[in-house]
N, C-alpha and C positions, 0 to 999 in steps of 0.2 A: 456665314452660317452654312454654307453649302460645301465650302472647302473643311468645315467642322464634321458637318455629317461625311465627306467624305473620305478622312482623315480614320475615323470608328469605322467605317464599312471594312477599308483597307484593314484596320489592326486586326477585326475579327476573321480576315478570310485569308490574309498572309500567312497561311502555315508555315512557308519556310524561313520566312525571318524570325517567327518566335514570337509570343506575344510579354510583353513583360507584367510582372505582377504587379508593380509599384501603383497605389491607386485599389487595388482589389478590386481588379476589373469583373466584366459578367462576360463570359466566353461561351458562344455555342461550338460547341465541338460534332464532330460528323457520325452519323450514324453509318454504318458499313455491315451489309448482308456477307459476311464473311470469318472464317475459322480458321486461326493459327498454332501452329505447336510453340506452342511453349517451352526455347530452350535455349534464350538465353541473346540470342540473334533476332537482330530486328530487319533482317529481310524480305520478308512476304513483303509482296503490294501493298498490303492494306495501310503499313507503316509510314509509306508515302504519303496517305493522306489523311493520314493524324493532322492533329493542331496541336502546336508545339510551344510550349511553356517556357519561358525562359526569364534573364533578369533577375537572377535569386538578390536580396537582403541578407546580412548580417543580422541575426537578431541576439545572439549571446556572443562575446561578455558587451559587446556595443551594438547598440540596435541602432538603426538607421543607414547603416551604410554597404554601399555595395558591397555582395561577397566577394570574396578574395579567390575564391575558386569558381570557374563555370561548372552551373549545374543545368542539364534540358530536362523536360519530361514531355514525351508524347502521349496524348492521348484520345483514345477513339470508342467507341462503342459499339456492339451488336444487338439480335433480337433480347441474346440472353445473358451478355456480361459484360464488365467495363475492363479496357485494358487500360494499360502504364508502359510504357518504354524508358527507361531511365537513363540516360546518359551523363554518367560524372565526373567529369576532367577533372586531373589532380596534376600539378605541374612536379608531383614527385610519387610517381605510381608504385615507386619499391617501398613506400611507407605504409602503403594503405593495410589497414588490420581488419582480417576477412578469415573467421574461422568457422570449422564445422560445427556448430556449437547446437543445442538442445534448442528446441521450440521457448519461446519468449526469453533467449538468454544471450541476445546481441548487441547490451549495452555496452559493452565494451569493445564491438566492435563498428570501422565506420558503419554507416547504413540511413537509410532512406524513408522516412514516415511519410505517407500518403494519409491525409484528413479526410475523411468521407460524412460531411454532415445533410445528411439524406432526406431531415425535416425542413433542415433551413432554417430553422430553430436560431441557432447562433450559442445553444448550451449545453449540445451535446452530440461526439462526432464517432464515427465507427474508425479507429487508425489501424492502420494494416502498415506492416515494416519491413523493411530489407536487407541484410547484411548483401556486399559485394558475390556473394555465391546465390544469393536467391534464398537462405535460409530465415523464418518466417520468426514476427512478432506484431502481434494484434491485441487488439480490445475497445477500451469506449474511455474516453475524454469526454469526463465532464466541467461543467462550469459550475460555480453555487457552495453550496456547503460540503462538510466536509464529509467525506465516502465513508458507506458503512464498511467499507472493509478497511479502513484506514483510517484510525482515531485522529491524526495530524491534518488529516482534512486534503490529501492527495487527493484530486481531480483524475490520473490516469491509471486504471483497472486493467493489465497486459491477461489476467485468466481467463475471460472470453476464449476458446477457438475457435475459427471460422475455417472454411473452408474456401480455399483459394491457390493459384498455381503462380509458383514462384519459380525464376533460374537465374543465375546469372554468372559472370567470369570478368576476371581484372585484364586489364587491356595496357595497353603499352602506354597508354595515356587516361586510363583511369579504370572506371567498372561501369560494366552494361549491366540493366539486370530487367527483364521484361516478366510482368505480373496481369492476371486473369485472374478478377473477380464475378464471379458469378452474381446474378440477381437475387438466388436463392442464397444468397451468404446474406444480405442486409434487409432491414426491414425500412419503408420506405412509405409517406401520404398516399392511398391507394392507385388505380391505376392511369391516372390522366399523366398530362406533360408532367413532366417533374422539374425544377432545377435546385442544384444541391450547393451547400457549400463545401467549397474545395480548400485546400491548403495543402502544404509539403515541407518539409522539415528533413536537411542533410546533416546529419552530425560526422565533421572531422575529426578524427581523433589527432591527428599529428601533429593540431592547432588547437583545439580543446573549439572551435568553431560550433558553433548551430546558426546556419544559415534559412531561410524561409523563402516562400518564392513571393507571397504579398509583403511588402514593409511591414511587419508588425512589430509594435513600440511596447517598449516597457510601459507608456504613457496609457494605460490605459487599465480597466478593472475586467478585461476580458481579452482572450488571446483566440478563441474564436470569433467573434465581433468581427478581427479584424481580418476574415478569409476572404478568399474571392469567392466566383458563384459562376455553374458551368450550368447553362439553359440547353432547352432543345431537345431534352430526353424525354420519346416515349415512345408507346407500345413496347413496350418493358413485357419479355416474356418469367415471368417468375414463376406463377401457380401456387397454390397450397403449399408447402414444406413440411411433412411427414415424416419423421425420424424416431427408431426403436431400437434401444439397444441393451437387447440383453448379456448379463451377463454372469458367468459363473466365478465363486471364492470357492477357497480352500486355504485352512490354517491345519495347523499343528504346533500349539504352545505349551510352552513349559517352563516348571515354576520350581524352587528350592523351598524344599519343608522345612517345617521345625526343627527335623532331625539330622538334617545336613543333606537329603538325598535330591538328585533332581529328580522329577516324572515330567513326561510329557504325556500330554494327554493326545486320544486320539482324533486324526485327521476328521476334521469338520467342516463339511460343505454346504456353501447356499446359495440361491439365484435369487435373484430380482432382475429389474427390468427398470430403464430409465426412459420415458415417452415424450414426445413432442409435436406440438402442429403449429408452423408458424404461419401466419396470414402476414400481408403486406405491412400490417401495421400493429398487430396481437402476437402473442406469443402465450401459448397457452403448455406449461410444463409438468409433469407429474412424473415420480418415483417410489418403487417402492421396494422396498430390504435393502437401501445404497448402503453402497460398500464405498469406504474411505481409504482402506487401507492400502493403497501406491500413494499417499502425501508424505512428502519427506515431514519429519517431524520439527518441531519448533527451533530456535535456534535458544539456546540459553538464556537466561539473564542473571544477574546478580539481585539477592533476595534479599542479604543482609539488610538491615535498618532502612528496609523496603516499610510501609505504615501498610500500603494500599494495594490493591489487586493490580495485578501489569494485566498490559494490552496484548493480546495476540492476535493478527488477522486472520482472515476465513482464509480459506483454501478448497474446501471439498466445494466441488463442479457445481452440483446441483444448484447448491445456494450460491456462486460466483455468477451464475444466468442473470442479466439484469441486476447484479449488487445497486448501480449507482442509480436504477430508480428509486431505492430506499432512502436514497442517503437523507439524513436531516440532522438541524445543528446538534449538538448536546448529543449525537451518541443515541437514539432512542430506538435504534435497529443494530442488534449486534446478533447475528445467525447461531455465531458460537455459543449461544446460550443454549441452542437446541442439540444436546449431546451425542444421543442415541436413537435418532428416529427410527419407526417403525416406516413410514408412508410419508407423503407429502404433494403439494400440488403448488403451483405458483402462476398464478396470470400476471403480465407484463405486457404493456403496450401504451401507444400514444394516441390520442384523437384529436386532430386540431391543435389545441393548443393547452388542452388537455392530458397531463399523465395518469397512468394507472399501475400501482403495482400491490401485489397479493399475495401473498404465502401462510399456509398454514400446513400445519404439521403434525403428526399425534407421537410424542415420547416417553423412551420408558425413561424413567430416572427413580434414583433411591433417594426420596425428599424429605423423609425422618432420620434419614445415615444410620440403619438400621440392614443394611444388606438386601432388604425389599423392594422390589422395582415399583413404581407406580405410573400409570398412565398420565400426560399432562398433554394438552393439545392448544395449539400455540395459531391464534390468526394475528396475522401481521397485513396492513392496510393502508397505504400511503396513497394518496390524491396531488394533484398537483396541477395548479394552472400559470401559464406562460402569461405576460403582458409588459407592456413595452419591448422594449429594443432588445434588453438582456433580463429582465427581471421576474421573479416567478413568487408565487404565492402556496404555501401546500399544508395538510392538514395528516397528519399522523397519528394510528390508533392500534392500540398491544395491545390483546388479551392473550394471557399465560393462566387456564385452567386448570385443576386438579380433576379429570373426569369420575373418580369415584367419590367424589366426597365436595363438600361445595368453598373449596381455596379458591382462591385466582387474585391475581396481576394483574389492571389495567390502568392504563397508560393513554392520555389524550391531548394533544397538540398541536398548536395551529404556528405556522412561522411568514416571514416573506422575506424578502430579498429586494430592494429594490434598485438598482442602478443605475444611475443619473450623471448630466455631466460629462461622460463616459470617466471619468477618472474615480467618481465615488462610488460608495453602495451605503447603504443603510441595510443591517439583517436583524432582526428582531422573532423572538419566540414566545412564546407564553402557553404554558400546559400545567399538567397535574397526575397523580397516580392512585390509585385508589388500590390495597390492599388486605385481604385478610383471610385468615386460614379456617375460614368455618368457624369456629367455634367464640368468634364474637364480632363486633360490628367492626368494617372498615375502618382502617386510617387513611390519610389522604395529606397529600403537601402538595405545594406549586412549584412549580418552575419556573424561570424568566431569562430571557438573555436581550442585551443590545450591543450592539454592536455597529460601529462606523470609523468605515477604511478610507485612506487615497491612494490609488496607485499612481503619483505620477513618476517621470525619470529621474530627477534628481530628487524630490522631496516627497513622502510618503511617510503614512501613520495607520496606526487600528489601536483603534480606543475601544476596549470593553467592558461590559459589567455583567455577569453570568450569577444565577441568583437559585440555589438548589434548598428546596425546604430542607426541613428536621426529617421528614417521615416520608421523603422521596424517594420510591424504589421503582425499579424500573425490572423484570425479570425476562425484560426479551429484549433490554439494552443492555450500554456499557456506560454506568455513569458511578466512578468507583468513591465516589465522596460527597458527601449529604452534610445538610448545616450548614452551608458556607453561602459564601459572599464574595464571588471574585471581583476583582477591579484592574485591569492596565492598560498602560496606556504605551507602546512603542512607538518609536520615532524612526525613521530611515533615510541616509541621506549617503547617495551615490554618485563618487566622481568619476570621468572618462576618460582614459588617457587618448591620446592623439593614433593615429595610423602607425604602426611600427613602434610604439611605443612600451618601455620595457614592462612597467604598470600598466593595464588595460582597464584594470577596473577595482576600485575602490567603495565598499559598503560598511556603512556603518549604523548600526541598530541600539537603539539606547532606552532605557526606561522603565517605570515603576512597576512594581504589582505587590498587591495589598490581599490578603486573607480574611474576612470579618464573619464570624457566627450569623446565620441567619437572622435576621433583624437587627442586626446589632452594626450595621453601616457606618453609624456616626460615633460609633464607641470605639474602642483598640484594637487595633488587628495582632490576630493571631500568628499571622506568617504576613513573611512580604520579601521583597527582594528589587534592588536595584541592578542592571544589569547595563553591561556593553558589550555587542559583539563586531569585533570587525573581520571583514576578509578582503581579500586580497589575492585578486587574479592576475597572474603572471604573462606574459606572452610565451607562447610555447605549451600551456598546459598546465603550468605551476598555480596551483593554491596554497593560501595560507591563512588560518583561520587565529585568532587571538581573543581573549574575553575574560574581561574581570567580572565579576558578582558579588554585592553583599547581602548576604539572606540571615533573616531571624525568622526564630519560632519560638513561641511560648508554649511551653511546659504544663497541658492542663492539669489540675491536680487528680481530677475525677477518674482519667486513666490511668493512677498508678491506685485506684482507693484498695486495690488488695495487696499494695507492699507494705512487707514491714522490713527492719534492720537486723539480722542476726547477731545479738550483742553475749549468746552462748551462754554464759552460768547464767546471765543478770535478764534473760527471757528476750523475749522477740520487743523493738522498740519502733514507734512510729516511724515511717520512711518520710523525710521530709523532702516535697518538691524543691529543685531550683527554678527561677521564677522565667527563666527561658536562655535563646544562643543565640548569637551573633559573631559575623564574622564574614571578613572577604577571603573568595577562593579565585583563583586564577588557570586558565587551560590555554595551551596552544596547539594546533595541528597541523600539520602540511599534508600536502596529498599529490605527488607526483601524476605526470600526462600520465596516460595510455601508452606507453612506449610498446613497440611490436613484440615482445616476448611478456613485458609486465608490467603492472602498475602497483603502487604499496600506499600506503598512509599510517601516520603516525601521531598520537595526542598522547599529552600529561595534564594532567589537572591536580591542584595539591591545594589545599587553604582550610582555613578552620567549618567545622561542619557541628551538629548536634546529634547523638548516640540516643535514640530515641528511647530505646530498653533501658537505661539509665538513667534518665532526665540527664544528661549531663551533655558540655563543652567534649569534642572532639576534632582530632586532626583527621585529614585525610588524604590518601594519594592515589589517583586514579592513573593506571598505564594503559592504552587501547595501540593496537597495531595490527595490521592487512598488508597481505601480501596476495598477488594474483597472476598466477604464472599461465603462460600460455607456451609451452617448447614447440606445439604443432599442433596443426588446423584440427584435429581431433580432440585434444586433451586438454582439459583445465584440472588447474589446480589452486584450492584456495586458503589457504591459511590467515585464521586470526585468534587471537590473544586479548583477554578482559584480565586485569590484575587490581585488584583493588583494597588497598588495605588501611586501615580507620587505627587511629590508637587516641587512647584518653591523654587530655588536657593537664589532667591533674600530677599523672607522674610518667606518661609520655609511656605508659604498658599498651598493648596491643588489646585491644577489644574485638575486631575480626579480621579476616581475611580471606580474601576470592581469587583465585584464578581458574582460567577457561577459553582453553586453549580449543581451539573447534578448526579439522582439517573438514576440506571436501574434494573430492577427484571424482572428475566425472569425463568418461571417455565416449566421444561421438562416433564409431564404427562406420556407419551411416546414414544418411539423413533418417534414417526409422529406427535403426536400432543404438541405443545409449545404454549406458553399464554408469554406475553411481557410486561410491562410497563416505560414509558421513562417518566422522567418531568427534565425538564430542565430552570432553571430559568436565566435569564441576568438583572444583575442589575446594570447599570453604570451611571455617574453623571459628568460634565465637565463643568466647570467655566464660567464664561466670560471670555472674550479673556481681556488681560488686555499689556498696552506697558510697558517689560517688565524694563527700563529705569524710566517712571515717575509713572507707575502704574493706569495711567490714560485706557478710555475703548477704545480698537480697532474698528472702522469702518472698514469693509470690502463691499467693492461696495458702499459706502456712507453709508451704515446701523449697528449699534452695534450690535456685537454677542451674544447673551445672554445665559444664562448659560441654563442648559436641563440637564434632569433627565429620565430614564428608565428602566423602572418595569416589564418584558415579561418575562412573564409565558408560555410553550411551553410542553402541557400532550399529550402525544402518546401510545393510548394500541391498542394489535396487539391477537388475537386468531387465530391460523394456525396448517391446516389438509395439512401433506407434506410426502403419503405414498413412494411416489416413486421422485425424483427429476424432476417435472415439471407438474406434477398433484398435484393438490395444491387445498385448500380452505380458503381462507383470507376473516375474519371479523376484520376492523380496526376502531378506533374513532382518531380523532385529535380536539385538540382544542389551541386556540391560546388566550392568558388573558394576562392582562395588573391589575396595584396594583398602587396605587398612594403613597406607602412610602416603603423602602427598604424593600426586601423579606417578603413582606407584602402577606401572604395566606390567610386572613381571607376575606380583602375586593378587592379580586381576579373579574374584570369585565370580563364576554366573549366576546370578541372580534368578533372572528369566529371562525366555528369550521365545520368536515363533519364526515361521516359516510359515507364508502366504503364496499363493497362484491367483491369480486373476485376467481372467479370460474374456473377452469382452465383442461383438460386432454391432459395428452403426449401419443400421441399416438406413437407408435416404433415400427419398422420392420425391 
């Protein structure tokens, strides 16, 4: 026993042999009265008597085993900030990809995650990142459900900015890069000892590698869970955190009349003010006349024989504060419903083992689409308690009011999480919505979701059942289809290849999903689909994706009740439904490394599909491709291509077609100043509706559908002065052009287009 304890005394106070992760040790690390520059060199004294991290894991494409490259990290502390010394040995330093690149845009190159779980919690962590030059990417890793800014259910939020001091340079034998976090960057259980959970994450690009410094296994339903944990922190000088940043717009837009002329209207200027005061463990936000306008705009999508509304994530700052304290299953916080705010305020914070988050808002919107604005004032309310090891409990509550008149949206739900075993969870929800425009009594429908996962290494599944009334609306969610009855059930099963070996990792995903009308479970489903996906990691970087599907949908009749058949002398004749479609589609992708100047990828997908406008059997062929150039540590550049074209079953005519071709170049000057260009073209074309039985033309409402064509040209440049995160200087142009023949540039019309200034200081205390 004595040679045990003192075996642990040694590992904790050995700073210079390193302490290893394996185990997800509890390390006190040293507090040191002392102030370093920041440049990239770990010289000062104080470096010396860090406590030194070492022993990384493999944890992608094979977890468990040691990394294949030495990574150290020193770490130490002051009154007022935590530092990072990183040291990365690469046994081939001329590979390493390390460019000047934009704030949160160093995926693509190597670089360094630092985990900073500051509750101890084990579900939610502040990561702060590093490319080899010290240039930054941060935000918050959550665990649980899926993010309200990401309908797919992504855990990591990179829009956070924090404020923190980065540098670093590649070395003959790999990259140093030394990081200063302040106290006043993180919120943290008020001010006694603290100890937090730690972790660190290296991604190689030369090897397609993510190393970790704790062993963290696939084996498992949480990837924080498995962090270590740094004691011995306190008298943490941080204080109050007071931040105001006003700031000034200017536009000048312009628009093509009736009569062919453009006018721009005149320059229009406005201020508002963004406010904040953080305490240790609150965060209390308000805004008011935000300006949105430096977000780059959406990226495209393909619309054709689209049924349902697409997803687009947040982006304006304001509501990105705290995102992942909303998150809840089913989509019941989507921000982007809040258009055009006037004002807003947002509380956010933890207690215990208690969370809190708040927002509300007052918008103008045109809710009769009548060109009239009307006021709507939006509280959004989420609660939230922690118990056991990982597992949390929270209750979620929307009001979307009409303030002059008595409308409103409300939305009530209670969910939990539970995970057990460390490899399962159980997630369950139950809620409801109550709706109605004034002028007669509410409706109201439920909601329900179950849900149960395993994560383990070779063998894993998530079985679910998601259950959306008739008359469920959500107006300050995203939940784009109501009446249903979802059901699936995935299967996953992953093999390893050996050390050096040519396959390193094999996954294969298999299994049903079933459609059924609300209450109609044990009757016919309406859609459903079989699916396999597999991939296929290469050593070196190579992937390769493969996936057959067979999906059917039935044909309601009820949505076609206003067709009828154009049969011309002999009058308009009943449109008769076909009774639904089926059919297998097949896709495959590859996706090259990271190579030091580029990386591309590539998919086809082609197989029988259903023409929804039609009721009818269709083919289809979908082309995707990316390409991502880097010639020098300043300049990106990125090209990709959607081509997508659908034609009928019956006599093999084309019914639509998509292409959308979208460049972006964006040049990094230096670390403050970036220069951007977007053009993004949408070029699609869609037939007349024709019955797909005699081929004669569809009436819908009494009227023939006629075939349409579109040419939208979409140029976006952006110049931006960003010395510090939230003092900002934005010069932007946008213009919106339309071509009367496919990806037609030459005889490009301007539509409209404006010109914006936004000027901006953060003030911080």
């Amino acid at each position: 026993m004595l040679l045990l304890v003192l075996a642990v005394l040694l590992q904790t106070r050995d700073t210079t042999a390193g302490i290893s992760g394996r185990g997800r040790p509890e390390v006190s690390i040293p507090r040191i009265e002392a102030e370093v520059v920041v440049d990239g060199n770990l010289d000062e004294p104080a470096w010396q008597q860090a406590t030194r991290l070492n022993g990384f894991s493999q944890y992608e494409p094979v977890d468990g085993r040691p990394a294949e490259e030495n990574t150290e990290i020193l770490v130490w502390y002051a009154p007022n900030a935590i530092y990072f010394g990183i040291i990365a040995h690469d046994r081939q330093p001329g590979t390493i990809r390390a460019t000047r690149a934009d704030r949160d845009n160093i995926d693509s190159d190597d670089h360094v995650i630092i985990y900073l779980d500051t509750f101890n919690d084990r579900r939610r962590a502040f990561f702060f990142a590093v490319n080899p030059l010290g240039i930054q990417q941060d935000g918050v890793r959550s665990e649980g459900a899926s993010s309200a800014g990401n309908i797919f259910g992504g855990s990591i939020d990179k829009n956070p900015d924090y404020l923190y001091e980065s540098r670093g340079h590649v070395t003959d034998q790999g990259y140093v890069v030394e990081v200063r976090i302040p106290f006043k960057s993180l919120r943290y259980p008020g001010s006694g000892e603290q100890s937090w959970g730690i972790n660190f994450l290296r991604r190689i690009q030369r090897t397609g590698y993510n190393d970790t410094w704790t062993d963290v296994h696939r084996a498992s339903a949480s990837f924080l869970l498995q962090a270590g944990t740094i004691t011995g922190l306190h008298d943490l000088h941080r204080g109050v955190v007071v931040e105001a940043q006003p700031f000034v717009t200017a536009s000048a837009n312009g628009a093509r009349d009736t009569f062919g002329n453009f006018n721009r209207e005149q320059v229009d200027p406005e201020a508002g003010v963004n406010f904040r005061v953080g305490l240790t463990n609150l965060s209390l936000d308000a805004t008011v006349n935000p300006d949105f306008s430096q977000v780059e705009s959406d990226v495209s999508q393909v619309t054709v024989n689209q049924r349902f509304a697409l997803f687009f994530p947040e982006k304006r700052p304001f509501f990105l504060e705290g995102i992942e304290l909303f998150s809840t299953p089913n989509q019941l916080v989507y921000s982007r419903q809040i258009e055009n705010p006037i004002a807003g305020a947002k509380v956010t914070g933890k207690f215990g083992n208690f969370g809190l988050a708040y927002l509300s808002a007052v918008d103008q919107v045109d809710e009769d689409g009548d060109g009239s604005n009307e006021d709507v004032l939006f509280n959004i309310t989420r609660l939230r308690r922690d118990f056991g090891s990982n597992s949390v409990a929270g209750v979620t509550f929307t009001d979307r009011s009409l303030l002059n008149s008595p409308g409103y949206n409300r939305v009530l739900a209670g969910d939990v999480r539970y995970v057990f075993a460390k490899l399962y969870y159980l997630e369950g929800q139950v809620g409801g919505s109550w709706t109605t425009n004034g002028a007669g009594p509410a409706v109201s429908s439920p909601l329900w979701k179950l849900e149960f996962d395993r994560t383990g290494r070779a063998w894993g599944f998530n079985y679910q059942l998601n259950s959306i009334g008739e008359n469920f609306i959500t107006r300050s969610g995203f939940v784009n289809r109501r009446d249903v009855q979802t059901i699936s059930g995935f299967n996953r099963l992953t093999l390893y290849g050996k050390r050096g070996a040519f396959l390193e990792n094999y996954t294969t995903f298999f299994g049903p999903r079933r459609i059924y009308h609300y209450g109609d479970l044990g009757g016919d489903a309406i859609e459903g689909s079989e699916e396999m996906h597999n991939s296929f990691k290469f050593r070196g970087g190579w992937s390769v994706d493969a996936q057959i599907n067979r999906e059917f949908v039935d044909f309601d009749a009820q949505d076609y009740s206003l067709y009828e058949v154009d049969t011309g002398a002999g009058g308009p004749q009943p449109f008769a439904t076909a009774s639904g479609s089926s059919g297998p589609t097949i896709s495959l992708g590859v996706k090259t490394p990271t190579f030091q100047l580029f990386s591309a990828s590539a998919s086809v997908g082609f197989g029988q599909t259903a023409i929804f406008a039609e009721a009818a059997d269709g083919n289809g062929l979908q082309l995707n491709g990316s390409i991502a150039l880097r010639p020098s540590r300043g300049l990106r550049v990125e090209l990709s291509t959607q081509v997508q074209r659908l034609k009928r079953a019956t006599d093999g005519s084309e019914f639509a077609r998509s292409i959308i071709p979208r460049l972006k170049v964006e040049y990094q000057l230096t670390r403050s100043i970036f220069f951007r260009v977007v053009g993004d073209y949408v070029s699609q074309r869609v037939s007349a509706l024709r019955d797909p039985a005699t081929g004669l033309p569809i009436l819908v409402g009494g009227s023939p559908v006629q075939a349409s064509s579109d040419n939208d040209f979409r140029l976006d440049l952006l110049a931006s002065f960003e010395p510090t995160p939230g003092t900002v200087a934005f010069f932007g142009y946008g213009s919106s052009m339309v071509s009367g023949r496919t990806l037609g540039f030459r005889d490009l019309e301007r539509l409209n287009d404006g010109f914006f200034v936004k000027l901006a200081y953060q003030f911080r205390n």
